[in-house]
PASEBA-1860 file (N, C-alpha, C; in nm, 3 decimals):
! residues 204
1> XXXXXXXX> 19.370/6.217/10.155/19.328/6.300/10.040/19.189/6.357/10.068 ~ 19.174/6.465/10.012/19.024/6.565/10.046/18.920/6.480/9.953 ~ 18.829/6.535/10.020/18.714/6.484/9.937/18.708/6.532/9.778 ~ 18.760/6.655/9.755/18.741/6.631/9.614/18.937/6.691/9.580 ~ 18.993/6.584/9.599/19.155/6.622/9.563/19.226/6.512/9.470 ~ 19.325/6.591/9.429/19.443/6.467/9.342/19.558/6.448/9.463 ~ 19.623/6.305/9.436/19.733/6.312/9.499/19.848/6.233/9.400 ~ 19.961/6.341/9.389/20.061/6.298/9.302/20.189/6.291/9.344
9> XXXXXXXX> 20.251/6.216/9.377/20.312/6.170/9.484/20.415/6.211/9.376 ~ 20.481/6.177/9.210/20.610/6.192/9.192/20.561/6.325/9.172 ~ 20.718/6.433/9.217/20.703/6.541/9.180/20.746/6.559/9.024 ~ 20.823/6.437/8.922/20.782/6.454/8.753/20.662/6.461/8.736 ~ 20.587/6.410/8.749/20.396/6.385/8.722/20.319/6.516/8.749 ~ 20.373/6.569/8.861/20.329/6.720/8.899/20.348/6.833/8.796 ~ 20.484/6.818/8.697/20.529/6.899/8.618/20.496/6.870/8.547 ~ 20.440/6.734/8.497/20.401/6.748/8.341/20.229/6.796/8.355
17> XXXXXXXX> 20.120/6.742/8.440/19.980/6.817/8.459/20.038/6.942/8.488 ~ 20.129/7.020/8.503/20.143/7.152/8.555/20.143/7.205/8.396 ~ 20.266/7.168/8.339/20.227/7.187/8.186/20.179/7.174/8.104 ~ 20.076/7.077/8.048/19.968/7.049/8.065/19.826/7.190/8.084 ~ 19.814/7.175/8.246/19.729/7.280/8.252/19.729/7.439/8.220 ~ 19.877/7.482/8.214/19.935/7.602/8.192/19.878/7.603/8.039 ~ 19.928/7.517/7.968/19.902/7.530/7.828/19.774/7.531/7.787 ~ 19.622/7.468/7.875/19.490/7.479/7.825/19.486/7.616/7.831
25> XXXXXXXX> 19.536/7.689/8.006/19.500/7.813/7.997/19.553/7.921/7.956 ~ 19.676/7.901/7.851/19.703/8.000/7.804/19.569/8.015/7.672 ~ 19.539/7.923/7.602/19.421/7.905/7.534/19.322/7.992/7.533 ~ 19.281/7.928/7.707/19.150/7.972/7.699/19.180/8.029/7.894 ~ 19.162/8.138/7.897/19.199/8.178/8.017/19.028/8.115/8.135 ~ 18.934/8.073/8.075/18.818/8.068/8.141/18.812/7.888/8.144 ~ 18.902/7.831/8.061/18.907/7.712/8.054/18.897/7.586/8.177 ~ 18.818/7.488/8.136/18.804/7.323/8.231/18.863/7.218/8.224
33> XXXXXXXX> 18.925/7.171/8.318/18.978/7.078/8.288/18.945/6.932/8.378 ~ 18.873/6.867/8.296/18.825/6.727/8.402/18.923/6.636/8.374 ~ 18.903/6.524/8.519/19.046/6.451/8.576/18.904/6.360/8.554 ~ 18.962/6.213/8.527/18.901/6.115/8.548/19.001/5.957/8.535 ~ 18.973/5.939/8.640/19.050/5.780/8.661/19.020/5.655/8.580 ~ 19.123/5.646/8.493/19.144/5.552/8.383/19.157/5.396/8.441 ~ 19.146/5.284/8.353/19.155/5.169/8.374/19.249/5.105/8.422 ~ 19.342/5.213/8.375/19.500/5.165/8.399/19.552/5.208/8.561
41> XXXXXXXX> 19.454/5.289/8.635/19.510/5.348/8.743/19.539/5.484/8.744 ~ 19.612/5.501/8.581/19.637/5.675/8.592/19.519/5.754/8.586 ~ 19.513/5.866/8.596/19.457/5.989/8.610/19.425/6.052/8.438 ~ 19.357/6.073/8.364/19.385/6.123/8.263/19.323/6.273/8.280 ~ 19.376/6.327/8.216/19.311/6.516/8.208/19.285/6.605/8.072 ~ 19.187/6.611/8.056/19.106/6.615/7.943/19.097/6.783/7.921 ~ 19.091/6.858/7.813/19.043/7.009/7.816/19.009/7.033/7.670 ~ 18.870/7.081/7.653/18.833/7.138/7.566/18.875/7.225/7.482
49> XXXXXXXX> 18.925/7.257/7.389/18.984/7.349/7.305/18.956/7.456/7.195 ~ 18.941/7.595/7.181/18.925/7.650/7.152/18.911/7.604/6.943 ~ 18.996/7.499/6.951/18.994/7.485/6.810/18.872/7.307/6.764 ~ 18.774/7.267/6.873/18.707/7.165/6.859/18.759/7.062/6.861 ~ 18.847/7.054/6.952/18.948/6.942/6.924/18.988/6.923/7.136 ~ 18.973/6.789/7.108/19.006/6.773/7.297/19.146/6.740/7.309 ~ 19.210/6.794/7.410/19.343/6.776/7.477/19.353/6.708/7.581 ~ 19.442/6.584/7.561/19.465/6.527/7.669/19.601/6.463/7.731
57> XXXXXXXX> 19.622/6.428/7.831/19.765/6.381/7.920/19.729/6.309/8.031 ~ 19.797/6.198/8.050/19.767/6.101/8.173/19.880/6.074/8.242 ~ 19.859/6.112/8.376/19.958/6.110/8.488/19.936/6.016/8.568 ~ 20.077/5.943/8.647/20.067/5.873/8.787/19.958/5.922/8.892 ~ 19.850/5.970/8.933/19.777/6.007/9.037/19.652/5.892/9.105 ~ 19.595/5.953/9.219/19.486/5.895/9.282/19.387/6.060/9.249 ~ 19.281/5.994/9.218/19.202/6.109/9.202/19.067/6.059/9.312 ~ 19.000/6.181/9.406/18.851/6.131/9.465/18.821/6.258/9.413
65> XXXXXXXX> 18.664/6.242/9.383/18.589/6.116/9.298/18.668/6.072/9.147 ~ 18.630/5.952/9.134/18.658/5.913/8.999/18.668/6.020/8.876 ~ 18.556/6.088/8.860/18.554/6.222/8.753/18.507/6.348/8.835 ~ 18.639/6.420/8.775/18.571/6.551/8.843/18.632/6.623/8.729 ~ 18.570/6.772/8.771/18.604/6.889/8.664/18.650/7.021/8.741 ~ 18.756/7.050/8.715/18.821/7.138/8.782/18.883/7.264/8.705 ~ 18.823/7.439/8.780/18.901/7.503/8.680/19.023/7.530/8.640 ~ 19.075/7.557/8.536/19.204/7.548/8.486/19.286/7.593/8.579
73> XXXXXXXX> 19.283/7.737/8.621/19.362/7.880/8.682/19.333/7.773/8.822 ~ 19.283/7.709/8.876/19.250/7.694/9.024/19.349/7.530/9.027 ~ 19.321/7.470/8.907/19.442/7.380/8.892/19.560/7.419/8.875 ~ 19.615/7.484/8.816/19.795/7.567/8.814/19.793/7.596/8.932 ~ 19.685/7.645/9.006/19.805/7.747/9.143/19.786/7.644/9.210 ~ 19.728/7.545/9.253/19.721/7.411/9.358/19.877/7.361/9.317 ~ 19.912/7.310/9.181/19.988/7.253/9.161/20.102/7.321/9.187 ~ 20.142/7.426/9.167/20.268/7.535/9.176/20.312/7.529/9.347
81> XXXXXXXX> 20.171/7.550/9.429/20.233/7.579/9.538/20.203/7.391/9.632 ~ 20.099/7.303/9.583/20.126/7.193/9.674/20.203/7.082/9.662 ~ 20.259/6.999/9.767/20.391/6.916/9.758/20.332/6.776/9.654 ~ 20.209/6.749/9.740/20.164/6.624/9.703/19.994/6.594/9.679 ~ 19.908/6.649/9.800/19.780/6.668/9.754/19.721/6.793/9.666 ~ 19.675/6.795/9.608/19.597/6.889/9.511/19.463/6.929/9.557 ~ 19.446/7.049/9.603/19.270/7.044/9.653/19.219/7.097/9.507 ~ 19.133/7.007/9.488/19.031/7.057/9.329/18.942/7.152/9.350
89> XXXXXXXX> 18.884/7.209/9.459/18.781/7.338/9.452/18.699/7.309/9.467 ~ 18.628/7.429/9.416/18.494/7.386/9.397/18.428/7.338/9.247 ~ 18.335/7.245/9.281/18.318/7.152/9.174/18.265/7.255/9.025 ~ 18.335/7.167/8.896/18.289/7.277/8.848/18.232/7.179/8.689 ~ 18.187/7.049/8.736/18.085/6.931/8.663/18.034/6.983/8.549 ~ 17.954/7.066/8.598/17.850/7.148/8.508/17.898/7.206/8.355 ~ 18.030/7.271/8.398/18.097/7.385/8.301/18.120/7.226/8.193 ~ 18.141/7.146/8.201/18.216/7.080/8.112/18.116/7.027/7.977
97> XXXXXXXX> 18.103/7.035/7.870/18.035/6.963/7.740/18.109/6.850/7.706 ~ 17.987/6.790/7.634/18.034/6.706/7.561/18.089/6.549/7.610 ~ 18.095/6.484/7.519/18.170/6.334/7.597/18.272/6.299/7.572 ~ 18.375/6.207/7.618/18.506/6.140/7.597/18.565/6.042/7.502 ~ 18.619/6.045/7.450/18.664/5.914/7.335/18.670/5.801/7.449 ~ 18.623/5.676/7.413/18.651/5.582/7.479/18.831/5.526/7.489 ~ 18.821/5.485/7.635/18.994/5.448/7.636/19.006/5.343/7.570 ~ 18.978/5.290/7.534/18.991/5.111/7.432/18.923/5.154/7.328
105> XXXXXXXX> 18.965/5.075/7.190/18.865/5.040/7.089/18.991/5.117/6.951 ~ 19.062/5.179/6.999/19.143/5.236/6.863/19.237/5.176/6.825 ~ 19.295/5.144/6.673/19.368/5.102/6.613/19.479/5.169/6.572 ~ 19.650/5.122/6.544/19.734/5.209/6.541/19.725/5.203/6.378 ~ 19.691/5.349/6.299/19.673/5.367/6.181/19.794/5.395/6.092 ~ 19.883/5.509/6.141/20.021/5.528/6.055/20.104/5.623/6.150 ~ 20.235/5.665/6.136/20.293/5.705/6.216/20.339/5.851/6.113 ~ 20.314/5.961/6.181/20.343/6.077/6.097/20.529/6.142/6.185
113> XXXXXXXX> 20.597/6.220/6.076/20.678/6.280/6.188/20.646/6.402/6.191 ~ 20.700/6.436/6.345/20.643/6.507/6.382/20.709/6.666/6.416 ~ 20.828/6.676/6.292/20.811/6.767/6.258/20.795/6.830/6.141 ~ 20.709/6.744/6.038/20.626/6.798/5.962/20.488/6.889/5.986 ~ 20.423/6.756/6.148/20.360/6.874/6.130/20.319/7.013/6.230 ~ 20.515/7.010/6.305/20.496/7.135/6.325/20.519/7.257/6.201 ~ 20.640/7.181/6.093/20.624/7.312/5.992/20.482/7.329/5.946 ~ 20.355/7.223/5.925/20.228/7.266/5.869/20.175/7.346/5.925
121> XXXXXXXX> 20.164/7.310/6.091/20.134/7.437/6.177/20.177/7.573/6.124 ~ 20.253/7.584/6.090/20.365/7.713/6.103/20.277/7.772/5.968 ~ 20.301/7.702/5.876/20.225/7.738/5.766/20.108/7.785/5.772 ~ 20.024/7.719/5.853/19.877/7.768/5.829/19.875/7.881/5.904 ~ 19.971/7.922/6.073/19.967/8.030/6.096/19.999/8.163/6.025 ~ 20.105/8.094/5.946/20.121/8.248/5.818/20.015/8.297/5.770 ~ 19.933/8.151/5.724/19.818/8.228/5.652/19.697/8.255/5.673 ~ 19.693/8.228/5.781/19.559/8.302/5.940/19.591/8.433/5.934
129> XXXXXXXX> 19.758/8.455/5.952/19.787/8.584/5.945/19.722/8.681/5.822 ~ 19.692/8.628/5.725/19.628/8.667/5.589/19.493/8.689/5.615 ~ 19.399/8.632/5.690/19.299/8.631/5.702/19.183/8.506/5.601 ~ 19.274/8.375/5.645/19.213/8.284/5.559/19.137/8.216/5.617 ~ 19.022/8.190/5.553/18.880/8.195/5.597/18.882/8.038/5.728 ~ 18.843/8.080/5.851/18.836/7.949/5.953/18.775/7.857/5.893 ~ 18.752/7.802/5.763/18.674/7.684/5.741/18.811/7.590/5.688 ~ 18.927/7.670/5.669/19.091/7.606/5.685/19.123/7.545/5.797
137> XXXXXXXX> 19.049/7.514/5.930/19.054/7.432/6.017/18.993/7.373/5.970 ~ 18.889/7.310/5.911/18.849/7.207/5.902/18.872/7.121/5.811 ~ 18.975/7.155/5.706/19.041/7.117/5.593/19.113/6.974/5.633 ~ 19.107/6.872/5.607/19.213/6.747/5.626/19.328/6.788/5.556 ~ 19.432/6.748/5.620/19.542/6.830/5.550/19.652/6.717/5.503 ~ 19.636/6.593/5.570/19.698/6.484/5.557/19.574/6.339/5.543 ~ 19.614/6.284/5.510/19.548/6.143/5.538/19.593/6.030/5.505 ~ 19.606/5.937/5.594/19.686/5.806/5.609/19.593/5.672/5.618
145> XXXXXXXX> 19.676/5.575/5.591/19.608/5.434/5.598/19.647/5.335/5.674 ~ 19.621/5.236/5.687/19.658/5.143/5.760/19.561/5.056/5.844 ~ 19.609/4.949/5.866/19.472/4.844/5.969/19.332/4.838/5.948 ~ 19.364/4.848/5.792/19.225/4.867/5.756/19.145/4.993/5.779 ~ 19.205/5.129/5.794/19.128/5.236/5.833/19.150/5.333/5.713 ~ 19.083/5.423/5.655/19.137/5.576/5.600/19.126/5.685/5.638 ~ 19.228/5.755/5.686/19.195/5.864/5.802/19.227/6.006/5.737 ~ 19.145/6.090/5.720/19.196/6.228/5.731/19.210/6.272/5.843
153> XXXXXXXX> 19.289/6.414/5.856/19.371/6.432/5.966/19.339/6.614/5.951 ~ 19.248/6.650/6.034/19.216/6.796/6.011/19.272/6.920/6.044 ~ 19.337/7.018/6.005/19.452/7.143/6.047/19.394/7.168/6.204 ~ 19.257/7.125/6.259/19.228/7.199/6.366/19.312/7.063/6.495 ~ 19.333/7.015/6.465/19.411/6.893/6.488/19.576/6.897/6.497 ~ 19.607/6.953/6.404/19.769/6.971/6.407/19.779/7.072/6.456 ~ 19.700/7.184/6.459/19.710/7.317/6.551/19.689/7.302/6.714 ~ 19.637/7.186/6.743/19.607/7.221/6.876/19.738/7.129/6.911
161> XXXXXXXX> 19.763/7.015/6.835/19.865/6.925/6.919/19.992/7.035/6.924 ~ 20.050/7.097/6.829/20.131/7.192/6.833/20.120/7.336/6.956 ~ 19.997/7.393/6.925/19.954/7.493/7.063/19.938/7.437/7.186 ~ 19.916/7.346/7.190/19.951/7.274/7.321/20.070/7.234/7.375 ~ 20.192/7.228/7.251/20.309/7.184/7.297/20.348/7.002/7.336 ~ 20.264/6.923/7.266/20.283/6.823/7.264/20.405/6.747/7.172 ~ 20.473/6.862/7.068/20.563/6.821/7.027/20.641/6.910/6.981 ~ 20.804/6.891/7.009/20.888/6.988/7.038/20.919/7.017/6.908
169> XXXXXXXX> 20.950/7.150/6.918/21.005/7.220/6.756/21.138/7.110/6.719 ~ 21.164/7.098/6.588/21.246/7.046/6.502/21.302/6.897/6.593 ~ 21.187/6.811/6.600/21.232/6.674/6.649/21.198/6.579/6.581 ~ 21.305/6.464/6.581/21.276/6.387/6.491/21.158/6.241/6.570 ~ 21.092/6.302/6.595/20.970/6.146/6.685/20.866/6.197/6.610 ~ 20.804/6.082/6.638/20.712/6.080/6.494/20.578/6.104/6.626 ~ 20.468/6.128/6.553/20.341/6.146/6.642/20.252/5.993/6.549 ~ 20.202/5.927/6.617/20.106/5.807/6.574/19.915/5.852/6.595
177> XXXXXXXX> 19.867/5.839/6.473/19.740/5.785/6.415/19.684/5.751/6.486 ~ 19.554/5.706/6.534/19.508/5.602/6.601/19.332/5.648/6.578 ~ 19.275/5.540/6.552/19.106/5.573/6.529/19.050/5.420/6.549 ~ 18.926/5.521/6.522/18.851/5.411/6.647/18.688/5.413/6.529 ~ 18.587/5.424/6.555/18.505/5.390/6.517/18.451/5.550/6.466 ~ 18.461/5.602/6.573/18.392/5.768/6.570/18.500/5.828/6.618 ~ 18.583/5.819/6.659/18.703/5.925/6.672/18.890/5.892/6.612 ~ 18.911/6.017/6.626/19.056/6.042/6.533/19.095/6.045/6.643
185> XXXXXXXX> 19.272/5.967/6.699/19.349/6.061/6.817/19.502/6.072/6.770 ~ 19.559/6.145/6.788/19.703/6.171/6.765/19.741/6.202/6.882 ~ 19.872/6.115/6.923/19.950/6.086/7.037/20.091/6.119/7.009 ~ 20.144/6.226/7.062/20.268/6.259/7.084/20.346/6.227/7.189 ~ 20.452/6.266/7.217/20.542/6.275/7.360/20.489/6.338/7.430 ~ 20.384/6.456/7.454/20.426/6.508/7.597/20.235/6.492/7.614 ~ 20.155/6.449/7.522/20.009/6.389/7.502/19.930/6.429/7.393 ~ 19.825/6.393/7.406/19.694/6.328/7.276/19.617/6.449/7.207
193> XXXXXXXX> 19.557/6.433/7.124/19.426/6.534/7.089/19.396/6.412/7.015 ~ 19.231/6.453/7.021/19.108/6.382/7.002/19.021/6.459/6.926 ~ 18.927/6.393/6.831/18.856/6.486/6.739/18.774/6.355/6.668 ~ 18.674/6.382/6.688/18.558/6.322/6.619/18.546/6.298/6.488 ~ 18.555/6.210/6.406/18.599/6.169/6.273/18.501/6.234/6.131 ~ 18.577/6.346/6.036/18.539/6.361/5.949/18.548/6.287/5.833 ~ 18.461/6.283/5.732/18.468/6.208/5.608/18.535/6.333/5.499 ~ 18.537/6.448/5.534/18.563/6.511/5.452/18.692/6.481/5.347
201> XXXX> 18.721/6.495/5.239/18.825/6.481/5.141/18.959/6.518/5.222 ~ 19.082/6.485/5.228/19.204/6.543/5.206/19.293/6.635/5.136 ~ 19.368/6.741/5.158/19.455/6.816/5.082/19.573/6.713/5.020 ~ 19.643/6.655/5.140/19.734/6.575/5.079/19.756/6.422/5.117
END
């Protein structure tokens, strides 16, 4: 493996970071995406999101170095055209803000399904279409309990897990809760978004 490369030996693992990265950059065509080697061995891949909200997915890989940051467009075409190593580029550390939810420390809070909230999605895009004021992302739109926690759950949150494609139109799997001290995460089937915990009130 190169000095700064992934190596993903199943070619499933390849397709899901392939989708994955396709989907930050349909987002954000200038978009970053840092790889950093989890406790568990996997690879996790993190991307900033246009809606304040982090995206993430963890694959079978070996990553050198431990954290790196790689651009989006330069990650898709590695992956499209290589079998097994990934060359990451040139380093791109710098571009990235901000810090990571810690991998430990969250509690499983309640289990939502999850295609409620792709119809909420759907909804609020109608009424974006209206021109309703962006402070409707920051609206909690749900909020749940459990393990001792009370969580609101913010539209900029159900919009990205949905624009990302973490959960398939009209399925019946539920997406799970999970918080931690300072952060919200919602975990679907195909991966996570993360968002820093508001106190703000709930819609419902």
């Amino acid at each position: 493996m190169a000095e700064r490369g992934l190596h993903v030996a199943d070619p499933a693992e390849r397709e899901n970071l392939l989708a994955f990265a396709t989907s930050v950059l349909r987002l954000d065509e200038a978009a970053v995406i840092r790889l950093r080697r989890r406790a568990d061995g996997r690879v996790g891949a993190w991307a900033a999101t246009g809606f304040d909200v982090l995206a993430s997915r963890a694959v079978a890989a070996a990553l050198n170095p431990a954290d790196a940051t790689v651009a989006a467009d330069v990650l898709v075409e590695q992956l499209r055209g290589a079998q097994q190593d990934v060359d990451l580029g040139y380093a791109m550390d710098s571009a990235w803000r901000g810090t990571l939810p810690p991998e430990r420390g969250f509690v499983h809070v309640d289990d939502l399904p999850a295609r409620d909230l792709v119809e909420l999605a759907q909804r609020g895009s109608a009424l974006a279409q209206d021109r309703v004021p962006v402070s409707l992302l920051d609206q909690e739109v749900i909020e749940v309990s459990g393990a001792g926690e009370r969580v609101g759950v913010a539209m900029r949150m159900v919009f990205t897990l949905v624009a990302m494609g973490f959960v398939p139109d009209k399925t019946a799997e539920v997406v799970r809760v999970r918080a931690e001290r300072n952060w919200i995460r919602l975990d679907a089937r195909f991966g996570s978004v993360s968002r820093r915990r508001n106190r703000g009130p709930a819609l419902l």
